[in-house]
FIVEXFI-403326 format. One record per atom (N, C-alpha, C): residue number from 1; residue in three letters; y, x, z. Coordinates in steps of 0.1 Angstrom, whole numbers, plus 5000, padded with zeros to 4 digits. Example, Ala and Ser with C-alpha at 12.3 -4.5 7.8 and 13.67 -1.06 7.14 Angstrom:
+-----+-----+------+------+------+
!   i !  aa !   yy !   xx !   zz !
+-----+-----+------+------+------+
!   1 ! ALA ! 4943 ! 5132 ! 5078 !
!   1 ! ALA ! 4955 ! 5123 ! 5078 !
!   1 ! ALA ! 4967 ! 5132 ! 5078 !
!   2 ! SER ! 4978 ! 5128 ! 5071 !
!   2 ! SER ! 4989 ! 5137 ! 5071 !
!   2 ! SER ! 5000 ! 5129 ! 5079 !
+-----+-----+------+------+------+
//
This chain:
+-----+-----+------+------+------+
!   i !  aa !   yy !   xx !   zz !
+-----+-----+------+------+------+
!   1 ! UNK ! 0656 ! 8310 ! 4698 !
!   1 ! UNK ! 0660 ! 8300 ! 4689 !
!   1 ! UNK ! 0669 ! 8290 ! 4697 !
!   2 ! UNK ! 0676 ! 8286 ! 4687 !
!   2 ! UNK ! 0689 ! 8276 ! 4694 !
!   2 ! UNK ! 0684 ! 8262 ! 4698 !
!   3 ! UNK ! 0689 ! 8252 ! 4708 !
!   3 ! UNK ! 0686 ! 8242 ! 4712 !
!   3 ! UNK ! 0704 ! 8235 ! 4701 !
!   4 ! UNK ! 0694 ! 8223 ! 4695 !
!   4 ! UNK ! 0709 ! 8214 ! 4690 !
!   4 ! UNK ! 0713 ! 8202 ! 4699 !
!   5 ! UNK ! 0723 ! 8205 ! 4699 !
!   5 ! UNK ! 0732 ! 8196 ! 4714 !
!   5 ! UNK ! 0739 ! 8186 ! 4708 !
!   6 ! UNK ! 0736 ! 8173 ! 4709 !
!   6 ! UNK ! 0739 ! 8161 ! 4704 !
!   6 ! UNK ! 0748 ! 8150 ! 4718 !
!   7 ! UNK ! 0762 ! 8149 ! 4713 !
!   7 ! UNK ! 0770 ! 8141 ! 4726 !
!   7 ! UNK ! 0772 ! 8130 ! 4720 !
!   8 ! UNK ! 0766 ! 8120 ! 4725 !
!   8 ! UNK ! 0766 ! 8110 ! 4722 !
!   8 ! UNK ! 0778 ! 8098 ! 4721 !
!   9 ! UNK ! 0778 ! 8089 ! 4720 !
!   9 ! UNK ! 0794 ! 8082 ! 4718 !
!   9 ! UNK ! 0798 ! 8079 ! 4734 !
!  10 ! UNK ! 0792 ! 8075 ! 4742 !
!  10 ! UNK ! 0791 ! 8074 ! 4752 !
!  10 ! UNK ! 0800 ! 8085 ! 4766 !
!  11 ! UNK ! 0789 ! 8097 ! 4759 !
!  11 ! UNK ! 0797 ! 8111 ! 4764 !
!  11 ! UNK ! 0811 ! 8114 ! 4759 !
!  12 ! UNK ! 0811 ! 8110 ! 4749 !
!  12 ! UNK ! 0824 ! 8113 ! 4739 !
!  12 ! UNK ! 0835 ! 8108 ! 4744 !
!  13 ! UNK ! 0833 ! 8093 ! 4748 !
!  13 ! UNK ! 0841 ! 8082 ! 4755 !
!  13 ! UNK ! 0843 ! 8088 ! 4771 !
!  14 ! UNK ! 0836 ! 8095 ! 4777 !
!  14 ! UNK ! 0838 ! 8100 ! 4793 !
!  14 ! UNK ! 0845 ! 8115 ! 4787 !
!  15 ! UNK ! 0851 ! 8120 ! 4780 !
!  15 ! UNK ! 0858 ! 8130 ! 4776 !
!  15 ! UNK ! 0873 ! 8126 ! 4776 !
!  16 ! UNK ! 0874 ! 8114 ! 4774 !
!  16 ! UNK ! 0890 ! 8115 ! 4767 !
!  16 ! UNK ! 0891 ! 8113 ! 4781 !
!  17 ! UNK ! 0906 ! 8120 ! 4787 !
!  17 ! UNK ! 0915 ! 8117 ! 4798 !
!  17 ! UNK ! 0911 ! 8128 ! 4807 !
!  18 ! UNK ! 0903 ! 8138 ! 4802 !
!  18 ! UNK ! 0899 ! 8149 ! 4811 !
!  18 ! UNK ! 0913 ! 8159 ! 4811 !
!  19 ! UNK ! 0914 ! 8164 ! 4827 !
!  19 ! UNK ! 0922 ! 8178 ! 4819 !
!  19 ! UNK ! 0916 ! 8189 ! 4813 !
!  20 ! UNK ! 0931 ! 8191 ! 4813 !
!  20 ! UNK ! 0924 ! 8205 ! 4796 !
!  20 ! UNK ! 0916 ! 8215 ! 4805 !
!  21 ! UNK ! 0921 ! 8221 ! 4817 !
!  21 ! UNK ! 0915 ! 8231 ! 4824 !
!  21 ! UNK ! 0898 ! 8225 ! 4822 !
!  22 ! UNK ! 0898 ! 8213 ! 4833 !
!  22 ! UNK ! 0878 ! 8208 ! 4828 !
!  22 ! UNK ! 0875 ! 8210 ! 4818 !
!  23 ! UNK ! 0882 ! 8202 ! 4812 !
!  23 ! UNK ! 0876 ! 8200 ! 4797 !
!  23 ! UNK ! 0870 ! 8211 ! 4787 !
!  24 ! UNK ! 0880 ! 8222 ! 4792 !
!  24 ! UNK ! 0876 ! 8236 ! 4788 !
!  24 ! UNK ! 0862 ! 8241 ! 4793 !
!  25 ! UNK ! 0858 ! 8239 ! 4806 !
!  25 ! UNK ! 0850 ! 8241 ! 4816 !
!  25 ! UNK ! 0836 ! 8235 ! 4807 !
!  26 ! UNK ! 0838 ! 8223 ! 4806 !
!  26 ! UNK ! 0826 ! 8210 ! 4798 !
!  26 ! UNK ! 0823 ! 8219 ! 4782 !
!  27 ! UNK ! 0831 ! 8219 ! 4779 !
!  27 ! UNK ! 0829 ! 8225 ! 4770 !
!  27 ! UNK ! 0825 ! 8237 ! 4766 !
!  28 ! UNK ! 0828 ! 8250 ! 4774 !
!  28 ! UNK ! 0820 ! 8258 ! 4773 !
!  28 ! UNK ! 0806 ! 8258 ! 4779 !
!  29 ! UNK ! 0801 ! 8250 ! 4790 !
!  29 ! UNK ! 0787 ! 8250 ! 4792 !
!  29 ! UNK ! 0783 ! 8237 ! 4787 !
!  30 ! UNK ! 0790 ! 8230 ! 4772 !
!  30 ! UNK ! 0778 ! 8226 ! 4764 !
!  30 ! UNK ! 0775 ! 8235 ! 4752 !
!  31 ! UNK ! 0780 ! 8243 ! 4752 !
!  31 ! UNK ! 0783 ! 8255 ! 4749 !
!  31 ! UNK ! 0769 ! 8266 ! 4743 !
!  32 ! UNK ! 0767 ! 8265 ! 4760 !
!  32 ! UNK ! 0757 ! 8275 ! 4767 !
!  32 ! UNK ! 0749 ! 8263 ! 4766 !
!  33 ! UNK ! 0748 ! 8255 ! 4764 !
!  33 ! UNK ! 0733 ! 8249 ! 4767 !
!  33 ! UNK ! 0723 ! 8248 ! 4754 !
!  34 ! UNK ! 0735 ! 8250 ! 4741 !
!  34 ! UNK ! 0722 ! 8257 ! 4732 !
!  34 ! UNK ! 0711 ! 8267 ! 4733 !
!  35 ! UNK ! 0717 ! 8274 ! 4739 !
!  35 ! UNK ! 0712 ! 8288 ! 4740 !
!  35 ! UNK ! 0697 ! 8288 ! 4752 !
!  36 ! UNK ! 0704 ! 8278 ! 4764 !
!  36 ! UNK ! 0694 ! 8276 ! 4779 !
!  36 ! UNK ! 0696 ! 8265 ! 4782 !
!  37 ! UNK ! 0694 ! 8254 ! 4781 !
!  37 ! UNK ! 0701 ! 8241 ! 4786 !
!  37 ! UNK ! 0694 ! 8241 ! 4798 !
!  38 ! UNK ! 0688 ! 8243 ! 4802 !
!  38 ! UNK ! 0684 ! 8247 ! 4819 !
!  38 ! UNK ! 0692 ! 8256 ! 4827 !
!  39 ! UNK ! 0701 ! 8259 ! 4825 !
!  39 ! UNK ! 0707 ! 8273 ! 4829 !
!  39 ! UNK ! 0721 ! 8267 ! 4836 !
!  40 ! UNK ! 0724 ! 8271 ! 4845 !
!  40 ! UNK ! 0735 ! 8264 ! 4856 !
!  40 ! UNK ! 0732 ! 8257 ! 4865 !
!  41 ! UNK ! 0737 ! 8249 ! 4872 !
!  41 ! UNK ! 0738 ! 8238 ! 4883 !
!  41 ! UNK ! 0727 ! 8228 ! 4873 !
!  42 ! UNK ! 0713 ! 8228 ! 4872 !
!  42 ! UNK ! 0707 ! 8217 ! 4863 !
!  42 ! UNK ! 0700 ! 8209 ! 4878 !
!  43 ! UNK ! 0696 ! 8197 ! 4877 !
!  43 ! UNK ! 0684 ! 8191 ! 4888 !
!  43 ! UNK ! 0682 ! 8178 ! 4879 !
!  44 ! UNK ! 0671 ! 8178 ! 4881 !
!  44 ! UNK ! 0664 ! 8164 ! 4874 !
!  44 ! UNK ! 0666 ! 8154 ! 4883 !
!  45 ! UNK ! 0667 ! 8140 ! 4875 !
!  45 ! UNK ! 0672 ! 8134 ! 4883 !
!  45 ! UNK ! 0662 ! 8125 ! 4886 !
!  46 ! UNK ! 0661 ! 8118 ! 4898 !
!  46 ! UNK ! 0649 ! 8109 ! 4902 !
!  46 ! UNK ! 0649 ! 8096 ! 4898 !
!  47 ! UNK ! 0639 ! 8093 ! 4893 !
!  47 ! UNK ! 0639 ! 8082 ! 4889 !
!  47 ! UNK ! 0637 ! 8078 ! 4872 !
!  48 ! UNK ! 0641 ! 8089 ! 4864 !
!  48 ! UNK ! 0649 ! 8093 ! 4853 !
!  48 ! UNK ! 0643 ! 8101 ! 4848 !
!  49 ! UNK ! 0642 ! 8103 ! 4834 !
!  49 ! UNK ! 0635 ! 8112 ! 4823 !
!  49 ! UNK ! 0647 ! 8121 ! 4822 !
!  50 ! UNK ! 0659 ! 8118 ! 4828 !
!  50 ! UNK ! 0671 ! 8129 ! 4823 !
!  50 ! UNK ! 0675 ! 8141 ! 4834 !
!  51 ! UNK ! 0681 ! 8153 ! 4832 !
!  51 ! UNK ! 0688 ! 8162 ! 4840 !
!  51 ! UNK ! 0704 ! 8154 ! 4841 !
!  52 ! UNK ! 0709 ! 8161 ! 4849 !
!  52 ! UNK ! 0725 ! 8167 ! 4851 !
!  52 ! UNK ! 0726 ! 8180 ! 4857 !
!  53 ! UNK ! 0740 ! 8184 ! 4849 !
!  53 ! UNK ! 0747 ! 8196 ! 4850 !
!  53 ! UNK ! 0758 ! 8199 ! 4860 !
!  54 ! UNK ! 0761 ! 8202 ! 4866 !
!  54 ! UNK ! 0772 ! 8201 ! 4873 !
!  54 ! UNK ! 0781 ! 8210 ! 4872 !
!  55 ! UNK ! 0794 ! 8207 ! 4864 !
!  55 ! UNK ! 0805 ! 8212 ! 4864 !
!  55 ! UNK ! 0814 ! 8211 ! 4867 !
!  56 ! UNK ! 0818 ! 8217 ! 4881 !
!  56 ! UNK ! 0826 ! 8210 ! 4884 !
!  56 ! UNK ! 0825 ! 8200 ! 4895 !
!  57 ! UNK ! 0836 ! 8192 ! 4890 !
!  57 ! UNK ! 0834 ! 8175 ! 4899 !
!  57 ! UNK ! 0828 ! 8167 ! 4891 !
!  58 ! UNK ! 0828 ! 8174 ! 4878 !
!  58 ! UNK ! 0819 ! 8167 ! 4863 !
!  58 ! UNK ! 0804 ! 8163 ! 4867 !
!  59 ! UNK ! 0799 ! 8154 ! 4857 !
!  59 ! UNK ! 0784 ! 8160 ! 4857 !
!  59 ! UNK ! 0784 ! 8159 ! 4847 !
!  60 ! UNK ! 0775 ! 8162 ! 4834 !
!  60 ! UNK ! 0768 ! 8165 ! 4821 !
!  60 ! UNK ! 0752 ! 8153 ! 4826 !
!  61 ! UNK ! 0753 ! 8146 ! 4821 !
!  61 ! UNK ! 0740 ! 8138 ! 4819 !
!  61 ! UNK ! 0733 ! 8142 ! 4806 !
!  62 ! UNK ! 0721 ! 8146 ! 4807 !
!  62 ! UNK ! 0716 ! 8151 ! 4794 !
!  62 ! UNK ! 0699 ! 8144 ! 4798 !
!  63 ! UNK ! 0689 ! 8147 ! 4782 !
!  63 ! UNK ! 0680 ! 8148 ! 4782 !
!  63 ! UNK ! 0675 ! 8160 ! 4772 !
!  64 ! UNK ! 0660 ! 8166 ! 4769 !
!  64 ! UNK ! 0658 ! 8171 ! 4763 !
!  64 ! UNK ! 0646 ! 8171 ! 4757 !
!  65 ! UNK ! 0645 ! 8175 ! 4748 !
!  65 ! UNK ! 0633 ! 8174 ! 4735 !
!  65 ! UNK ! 0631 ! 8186 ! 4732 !
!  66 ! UNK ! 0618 ! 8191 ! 4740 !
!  66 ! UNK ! 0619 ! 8207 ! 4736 !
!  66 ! UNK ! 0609 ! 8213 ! 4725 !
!  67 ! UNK ! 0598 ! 8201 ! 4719 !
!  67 ! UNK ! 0598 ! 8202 ! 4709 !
!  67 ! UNK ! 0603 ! 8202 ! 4691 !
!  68 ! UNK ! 0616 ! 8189 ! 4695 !
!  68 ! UNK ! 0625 ! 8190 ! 4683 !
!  68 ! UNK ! 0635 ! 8198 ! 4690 !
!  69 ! UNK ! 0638 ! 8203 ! 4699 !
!  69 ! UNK ! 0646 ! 8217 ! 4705 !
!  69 ! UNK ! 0659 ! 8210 ! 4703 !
!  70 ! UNK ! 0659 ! 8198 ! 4707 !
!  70 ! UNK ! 0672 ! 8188 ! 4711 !
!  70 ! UNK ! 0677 ! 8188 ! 4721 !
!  71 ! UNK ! 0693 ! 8186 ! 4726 !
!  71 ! UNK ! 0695 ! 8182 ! 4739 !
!  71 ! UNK ! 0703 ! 8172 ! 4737 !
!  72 ! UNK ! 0699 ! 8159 ! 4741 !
!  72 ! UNK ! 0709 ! 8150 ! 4742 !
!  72 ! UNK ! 0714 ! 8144 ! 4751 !
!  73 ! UNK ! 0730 ! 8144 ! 4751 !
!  73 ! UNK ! 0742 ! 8144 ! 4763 !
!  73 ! UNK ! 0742 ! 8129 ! 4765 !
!  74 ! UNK ! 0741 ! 8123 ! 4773 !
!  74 ! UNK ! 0741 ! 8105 ! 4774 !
!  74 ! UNK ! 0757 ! 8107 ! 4785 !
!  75 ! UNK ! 0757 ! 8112 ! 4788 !
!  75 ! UNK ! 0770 ! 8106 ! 4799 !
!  75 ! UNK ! 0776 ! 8123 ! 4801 !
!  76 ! UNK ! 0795 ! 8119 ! 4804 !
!  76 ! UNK ! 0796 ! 8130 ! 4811 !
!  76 ! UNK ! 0806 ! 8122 ! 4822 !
!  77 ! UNK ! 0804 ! 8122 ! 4834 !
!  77 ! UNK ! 0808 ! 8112 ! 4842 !
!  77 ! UNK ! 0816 ! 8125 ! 4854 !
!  78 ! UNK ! 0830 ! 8118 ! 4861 !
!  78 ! UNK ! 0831 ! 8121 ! 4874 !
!  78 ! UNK ! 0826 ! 8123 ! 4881 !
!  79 ! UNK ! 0825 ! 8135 ! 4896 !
!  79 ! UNK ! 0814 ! 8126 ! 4904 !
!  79 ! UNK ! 0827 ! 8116 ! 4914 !
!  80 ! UNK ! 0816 ! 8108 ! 4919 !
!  80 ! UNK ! 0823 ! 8097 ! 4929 !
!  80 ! UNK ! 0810 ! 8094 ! 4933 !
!  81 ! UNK ! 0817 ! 8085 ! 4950 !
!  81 ! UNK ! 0806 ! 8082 ! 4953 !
!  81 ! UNK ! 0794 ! 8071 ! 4946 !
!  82 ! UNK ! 0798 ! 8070 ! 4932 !
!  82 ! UNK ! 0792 ! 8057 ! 4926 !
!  82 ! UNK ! 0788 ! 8062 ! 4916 !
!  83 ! UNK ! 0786 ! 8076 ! 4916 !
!  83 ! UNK ! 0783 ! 8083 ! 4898 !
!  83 ! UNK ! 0767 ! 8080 ! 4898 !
!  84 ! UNK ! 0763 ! 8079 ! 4901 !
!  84 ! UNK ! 0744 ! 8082 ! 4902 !
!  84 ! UNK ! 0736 ! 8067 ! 4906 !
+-----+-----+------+------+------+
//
């Protein structure tokens, strides 16, 4: 059964100004994360109820609700040394 992947305004807003090559990238593994959202570069993050993904130089900030079988995207940020 499918996980529903919800990007938030937030995430939406760390999209624009990407190149198309990433952006392609981001978007096929939110893609894939209906299907496994565990699946890739995932690590929980400390401190935090949330994962990231790592694609890339990207990260995917997510959380998940695996009994409404939700995943929701809170950030999708650069990394830098200030992402985290």
């Amino acid at each position: 059964m499918n996980f529903w992947v919800h990007v938030g305004d937030r995430a939406k807003k760390g999209l624009r100004g990407i190149p198309a090559a990433d952006l392609r990238r981001i978007m096929a593994a939110l893609e894939s994360m209906r299907t496994e959202p565990l699946a890739g570069d995932v690590t929980k993050l400390k401190g935090a109820d949330g994962f990231r993904r790592r694609v890339g130089s990207y990260r995917i900030l997510f959380m998940i609700d695996f009994e409404r079988r939700q995943v929701s995207v809170t950030g999708i940020l650069r990394r830098t040394s200030a992402t985290y």
